[in-house]
C-alpha positions in Angstrom: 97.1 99.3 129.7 94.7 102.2 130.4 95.3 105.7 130.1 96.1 107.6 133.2 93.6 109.5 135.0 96.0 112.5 135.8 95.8 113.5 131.8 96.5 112.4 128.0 99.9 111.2 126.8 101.9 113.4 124.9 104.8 110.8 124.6 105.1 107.3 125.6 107.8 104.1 125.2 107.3 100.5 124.5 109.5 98.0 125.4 109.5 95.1 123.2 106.8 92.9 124.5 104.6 95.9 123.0 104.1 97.0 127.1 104.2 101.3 127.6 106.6 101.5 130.2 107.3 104.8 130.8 104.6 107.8 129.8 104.9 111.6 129.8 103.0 115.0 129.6 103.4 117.5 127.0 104.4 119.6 130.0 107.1 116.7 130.8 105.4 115.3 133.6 105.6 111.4 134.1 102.2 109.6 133.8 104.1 106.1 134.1 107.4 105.2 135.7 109.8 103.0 134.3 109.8 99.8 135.0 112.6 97.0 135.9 112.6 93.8 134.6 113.5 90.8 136.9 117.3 91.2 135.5 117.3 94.2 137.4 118.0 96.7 134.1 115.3 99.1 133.1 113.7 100.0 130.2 115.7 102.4 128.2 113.4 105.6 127.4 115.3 106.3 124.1 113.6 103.0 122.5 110.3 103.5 120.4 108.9 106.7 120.8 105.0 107.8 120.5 103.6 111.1 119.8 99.9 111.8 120.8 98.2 114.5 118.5 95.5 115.4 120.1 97.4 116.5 123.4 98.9 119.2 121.0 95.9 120.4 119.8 95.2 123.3 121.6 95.1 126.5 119.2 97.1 124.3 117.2 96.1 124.9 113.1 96.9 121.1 112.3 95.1 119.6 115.0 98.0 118.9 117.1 99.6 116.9 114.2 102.6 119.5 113.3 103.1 119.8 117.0 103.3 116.5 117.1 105.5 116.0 114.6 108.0 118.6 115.8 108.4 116.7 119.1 109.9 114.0 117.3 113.5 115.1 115.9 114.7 111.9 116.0 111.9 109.9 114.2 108.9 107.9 116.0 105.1 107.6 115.4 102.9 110.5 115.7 99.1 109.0 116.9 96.4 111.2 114.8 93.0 112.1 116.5 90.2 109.8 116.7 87.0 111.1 115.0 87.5 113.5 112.0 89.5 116.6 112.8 89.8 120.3 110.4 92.9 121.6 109.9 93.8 124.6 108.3 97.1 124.8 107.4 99.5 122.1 105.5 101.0 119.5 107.8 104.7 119.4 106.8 105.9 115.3 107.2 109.3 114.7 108.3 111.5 111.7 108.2 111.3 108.8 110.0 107.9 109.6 111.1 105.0 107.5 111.3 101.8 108.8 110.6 99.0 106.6 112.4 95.6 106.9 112.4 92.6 104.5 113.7 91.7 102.7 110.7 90.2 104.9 107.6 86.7 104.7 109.3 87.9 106.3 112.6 90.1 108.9 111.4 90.0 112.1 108.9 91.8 114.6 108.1 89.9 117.5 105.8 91.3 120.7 104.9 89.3 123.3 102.8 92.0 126.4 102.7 95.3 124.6 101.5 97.1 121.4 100.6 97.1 118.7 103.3 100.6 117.3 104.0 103.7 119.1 101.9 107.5 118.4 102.7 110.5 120.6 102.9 113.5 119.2 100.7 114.3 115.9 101.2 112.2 113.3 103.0 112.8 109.4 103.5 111.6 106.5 105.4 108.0 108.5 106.6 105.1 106.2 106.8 101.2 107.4 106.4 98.4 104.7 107.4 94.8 104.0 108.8 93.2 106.9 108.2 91.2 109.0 105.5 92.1 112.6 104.0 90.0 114.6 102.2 90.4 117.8 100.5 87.2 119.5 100.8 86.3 122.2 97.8 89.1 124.6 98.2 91.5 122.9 99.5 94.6 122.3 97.6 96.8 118.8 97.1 96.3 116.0 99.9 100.1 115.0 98.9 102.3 117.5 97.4 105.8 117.2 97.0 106.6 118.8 94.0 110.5 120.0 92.9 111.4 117.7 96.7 113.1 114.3 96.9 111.1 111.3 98.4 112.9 108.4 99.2 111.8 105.2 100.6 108.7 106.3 101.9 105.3 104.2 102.2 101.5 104.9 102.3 98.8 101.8 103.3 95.8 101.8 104.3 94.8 105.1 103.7 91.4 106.6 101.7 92.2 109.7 99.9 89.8 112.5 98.4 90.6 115.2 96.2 87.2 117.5 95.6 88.8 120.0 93.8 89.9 120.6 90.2 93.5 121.0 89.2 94.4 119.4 92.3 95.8 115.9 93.0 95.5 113.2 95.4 99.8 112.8 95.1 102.1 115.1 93.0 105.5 114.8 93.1 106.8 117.0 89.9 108.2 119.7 88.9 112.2 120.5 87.7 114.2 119.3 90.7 113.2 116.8 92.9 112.9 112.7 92.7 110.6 109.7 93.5 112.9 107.3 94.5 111.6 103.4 96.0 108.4 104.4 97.6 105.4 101.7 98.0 102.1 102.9 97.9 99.7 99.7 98.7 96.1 98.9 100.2 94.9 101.6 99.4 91.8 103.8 97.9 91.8 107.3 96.1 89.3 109.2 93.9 88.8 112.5 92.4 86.3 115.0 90.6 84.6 114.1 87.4 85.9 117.4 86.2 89.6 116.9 87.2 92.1 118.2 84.4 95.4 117.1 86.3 96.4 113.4 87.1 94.6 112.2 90.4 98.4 110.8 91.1 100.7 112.7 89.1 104.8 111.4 89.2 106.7 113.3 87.0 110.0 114.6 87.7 114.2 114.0 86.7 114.3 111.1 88.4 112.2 108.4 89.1 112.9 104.6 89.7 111.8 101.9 92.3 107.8 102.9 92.5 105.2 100.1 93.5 101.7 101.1 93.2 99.7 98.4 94.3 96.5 96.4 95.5 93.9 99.6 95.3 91.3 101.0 94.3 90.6 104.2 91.9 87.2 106.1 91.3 86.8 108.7 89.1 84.1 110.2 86.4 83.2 109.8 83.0 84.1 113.4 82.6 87.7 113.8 83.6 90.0 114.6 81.6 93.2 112.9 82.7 94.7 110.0 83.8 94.1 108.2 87.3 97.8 107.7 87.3 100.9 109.3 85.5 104.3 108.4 85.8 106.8 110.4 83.6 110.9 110.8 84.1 111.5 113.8 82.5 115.3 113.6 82.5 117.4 112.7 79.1 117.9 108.8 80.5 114.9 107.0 81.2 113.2 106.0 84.6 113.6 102.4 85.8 111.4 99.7 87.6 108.2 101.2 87.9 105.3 98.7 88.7 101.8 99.4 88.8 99.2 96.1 89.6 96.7 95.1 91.6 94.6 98.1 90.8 90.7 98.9 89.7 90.0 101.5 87.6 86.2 103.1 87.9 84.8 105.3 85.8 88.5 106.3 84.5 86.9 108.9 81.9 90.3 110.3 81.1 92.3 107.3 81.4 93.5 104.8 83.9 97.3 105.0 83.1 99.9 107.2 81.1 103.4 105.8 81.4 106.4 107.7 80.1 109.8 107.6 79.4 110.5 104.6 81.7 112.4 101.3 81.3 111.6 97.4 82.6 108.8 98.6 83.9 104.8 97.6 83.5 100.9 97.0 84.3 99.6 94.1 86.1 96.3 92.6 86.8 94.5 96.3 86.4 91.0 96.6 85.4 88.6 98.8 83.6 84.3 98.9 84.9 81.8 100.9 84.8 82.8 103.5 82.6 79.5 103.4 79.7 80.6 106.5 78.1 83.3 107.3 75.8 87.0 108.0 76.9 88.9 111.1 77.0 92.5 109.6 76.7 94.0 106.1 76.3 93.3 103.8 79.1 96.6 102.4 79.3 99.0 104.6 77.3 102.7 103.4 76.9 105.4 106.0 75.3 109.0 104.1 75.1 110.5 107.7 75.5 110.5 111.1 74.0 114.3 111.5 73.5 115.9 109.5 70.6 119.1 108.8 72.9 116.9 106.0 75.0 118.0 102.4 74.4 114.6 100.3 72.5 115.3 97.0 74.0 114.2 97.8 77.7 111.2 96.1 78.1 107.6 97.7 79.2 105.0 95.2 79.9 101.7 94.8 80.5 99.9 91.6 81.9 96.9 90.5 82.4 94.8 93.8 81.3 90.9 93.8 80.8 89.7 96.4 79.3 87.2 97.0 76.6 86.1 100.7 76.9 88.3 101.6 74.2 87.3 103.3 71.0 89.3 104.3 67.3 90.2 107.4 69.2 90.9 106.4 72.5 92.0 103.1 72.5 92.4 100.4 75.1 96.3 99.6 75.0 98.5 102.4 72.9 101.7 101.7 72.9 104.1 104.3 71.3 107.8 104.1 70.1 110.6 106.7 70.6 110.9 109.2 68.0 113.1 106.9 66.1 110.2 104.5 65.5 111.1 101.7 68.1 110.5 100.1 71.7 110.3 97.0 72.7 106.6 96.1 74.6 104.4 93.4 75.4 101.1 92.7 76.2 100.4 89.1 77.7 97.4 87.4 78.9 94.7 90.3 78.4 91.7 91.2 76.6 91.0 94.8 75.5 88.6 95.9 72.7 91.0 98.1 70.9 94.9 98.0 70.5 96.7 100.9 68.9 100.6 101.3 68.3 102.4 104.3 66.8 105.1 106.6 67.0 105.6 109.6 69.5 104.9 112.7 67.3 103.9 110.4 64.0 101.3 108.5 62.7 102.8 105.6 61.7 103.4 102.3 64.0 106.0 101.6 66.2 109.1 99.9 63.8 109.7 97.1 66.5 107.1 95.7 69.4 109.5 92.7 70.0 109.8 88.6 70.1 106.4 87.5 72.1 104.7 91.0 72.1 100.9 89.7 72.0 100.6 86.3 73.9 97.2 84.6 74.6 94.8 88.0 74.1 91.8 88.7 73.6 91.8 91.8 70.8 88.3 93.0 69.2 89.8 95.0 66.9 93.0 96.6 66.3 93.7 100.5 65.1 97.2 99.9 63.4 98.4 102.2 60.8 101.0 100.8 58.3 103.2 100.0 57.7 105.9 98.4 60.0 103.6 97.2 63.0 103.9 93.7 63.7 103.0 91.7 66.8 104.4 88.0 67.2 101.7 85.3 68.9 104.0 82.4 71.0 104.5 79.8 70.7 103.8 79.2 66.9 105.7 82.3 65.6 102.7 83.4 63.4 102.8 87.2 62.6 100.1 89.2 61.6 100.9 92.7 59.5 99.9 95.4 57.8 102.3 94.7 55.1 104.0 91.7 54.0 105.9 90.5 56.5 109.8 89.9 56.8 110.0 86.5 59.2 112.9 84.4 60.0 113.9 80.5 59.5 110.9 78.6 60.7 108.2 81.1 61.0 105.3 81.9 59.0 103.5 85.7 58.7 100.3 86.8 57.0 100.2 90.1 55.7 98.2 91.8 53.1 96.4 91.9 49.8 99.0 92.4 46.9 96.8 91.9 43.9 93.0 91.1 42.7 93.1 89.6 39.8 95.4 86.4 38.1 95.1 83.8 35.4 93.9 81.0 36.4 96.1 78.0 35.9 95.5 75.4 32.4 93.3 72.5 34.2 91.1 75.2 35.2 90.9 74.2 39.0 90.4 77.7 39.8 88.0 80.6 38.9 89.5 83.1 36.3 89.2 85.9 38.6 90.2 85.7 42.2 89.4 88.2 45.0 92.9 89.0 46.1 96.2 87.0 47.6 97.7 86.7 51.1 101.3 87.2 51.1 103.2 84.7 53.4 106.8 84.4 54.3 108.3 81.0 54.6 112.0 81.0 55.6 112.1 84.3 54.7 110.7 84.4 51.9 107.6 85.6 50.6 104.9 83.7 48.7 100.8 84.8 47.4 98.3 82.4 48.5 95.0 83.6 46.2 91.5 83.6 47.3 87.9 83.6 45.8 84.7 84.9 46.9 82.6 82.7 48.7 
């Protein structure tokens, strides 16, 4: 149905064949009557309700968008500009908004003096999608919700920018405040090479319920932190945090820094394009920082390729509690280097758990001893840097105990041997020898 020819929607109702049957002003005068259906009842205008932005955008610092906003109390969708639009003030969101633009081609959003979108206490059930936001140099946050509650929210099909450093594309931290089932999905972002702060930065008392998904991250070989952190910095430890789908470019200070958070993990995430060496982990794992945590939650990763990593900065680093334990996996991957330790120590995490290392891929492996051990399913052989301690049934290799023995009285064997594998059978250990070649 076209627009009206007496002036733009400020408002409009749907009824639910998707038809606007009734239309308004921002002055309140009808563009569109009602209409009946062929019961004879009319279409309710308390149904679906549409905000236009751009009828609000007279003088208006946001473009019309706050205004546009603010005429919904009760929740609706507010219908951003078409064409890219300057605003100059943060737009505050609101619940049980959605915030629609024309696809990420045909709508932006820049701002140059402040953050982009804020909130004020408590928001839930707001939606942001089809468009692009971009904090031009001097702007502030495009998402900032730090020390406020998000609940329930969604973003899609957005492109976000962040030009400046210190600032994020999302950042939801602080002392108070919570990041509670929100799905972010479809979506792009990518910040500065110089950027010292997370480009998505979740960390806060209470986190649980985040899905980051299917999109797409772009950063420099020069930045300094991660593409993505997601901390609970309360006593008790986050739950059900998911991050997959995602492509990491030029991560130069890491793709992803998980803390403090329980059955959570990384899926089918990717490392390219970054020929230089890292500045931080690309996937760090930290069971937690308080002792009090239970180690038998499970953080996975699956199906990780990544072979940027160095000695340093490794591909996977998992890291125990501060009592030396966690329970991780890594599944189905192939990084270059694979690193495990203890939060605040240097030696390796005490317990990495039944089927920790299944089908991957590892160049080389930076893991101090002793204590670390990884377990390859389905054949229960375990590979240490000590000798091992295995149950009934399984067999582990571990190191060299000595480098020198008798050989035995038919003289089958060379007097002096290079050293011995130890290897527990049953659960008890044995020295296998071994010449030079």
């Amino acid at each position: 149905m076209g627009q009206p020819q007496s002036g733009r929607w400020a408002h409009a109702y749907r009824n639910d064949a998707g038809q606007v049957v009734y239309a308004e002003n921002v002055d309140g005068s009808v563009n569109l009557t009602s209409i009946s259906f062929p019961d004879g009842t009319a279409q309710s205008t308390a149904g679906p309700k549409f905000a236009f932005a751009d009828s609000f955008a007279a003088g208006s610092s946001t473009a019309g968008i706050q205004e546009a906003i603010n005429s919904l109390p009760n929740g609706g969708t507010v219908v951003l500009p078409l064409g890219t639009v300057t605003t100059t003030a943060a737009i505050v969101l609101a619940s049980n908004i959605v915030l629609m633009g024309h696809g990420i081609g045909g709508t932006t959003i820049q701002n140059s003096t402040t953050d982009l979108f804020t909130i004020s206490g408590t928001i839930s059930g707001a939606i942001l999608e089809n468009f692009s936001a971009i904090s031009n140099v001097g702007g502030g946050h495009i998402l900032n919700f730090n020390n406020q509650s998000v609940t329930q929210c969604e973003i899609r099909a957005v492109s976000l920018v962040q030009q400046n450093t210190g600032k994020s594309v999302l950042t939801s931290a602080g002392a108070s405040g919570g990041f509670f089932g929100n799905w972010l999905h479809e979506f792009a972002f990518s910040y500065v090479g110089s950027n010292t702060v997370p480009a998505i930065y979740i960390s806060n008392p209470a986190v649980n319920n985040v899905v980051i998904e299917n999109f797409r991250s772009t950063g420099a070989s020069t930045s300094t932190s991660y593409a993505i952190w997601v901390e609970q910095t309360a006593t008790s430890a986050g739950v059900v945090v998911e991050i997959r789908k995602g492509t990491f470019e030029i991560p130069g200070g890491g793709a992803v820094n998980l803390l403090t958070l329980v059955q959570s993990g990384i899926s089918f995430c990717g490392i390219y394009d970054l020929v230089t060496t890292p500045n931080n982990p690309m996937f760090h794992v930290a069971k937690s920082t308080f002792s009090g945590a239970a180690p038998s939650a499970v953080i996975s990763l699956d199906h990780i390729n990544s072979t940027v990593g160095t000695a340093s900065f490794p591909d996977v680093y998992f890291e125990g509690d501060v009592a030396g334990q966690g329970t991780f996996a890594l599944n189905y991957s192939k990084v270059n280097y694979l690193k495990g330790g203890v939060s605040g120590a240097g030696n390796d995490i005490v317990l990495i758990g039944t089927n920790a290392v299944h089908r991957v891929n590892v160049t080389a492996t930076e893991l101090d001893t002793p204590g670390f051990f990884t377990s390859f399913a389905p054949s229960q052989f375990t590979l240490t840097g000590a000798p091992p301690t295995v149950g009934a049934g399984q067999v582990g290799l571990g190191t060299t105990t000595a480098t020198s023995a008798t050989a035995g009285a038919n003289g089958a064997v060379p007097a002096q041997v290079a050293g011995y594998l130890v290897v527990n059978i049953g659960g008890t250990n044995f020295k296998i020898p071994y010449f030079a070649a």
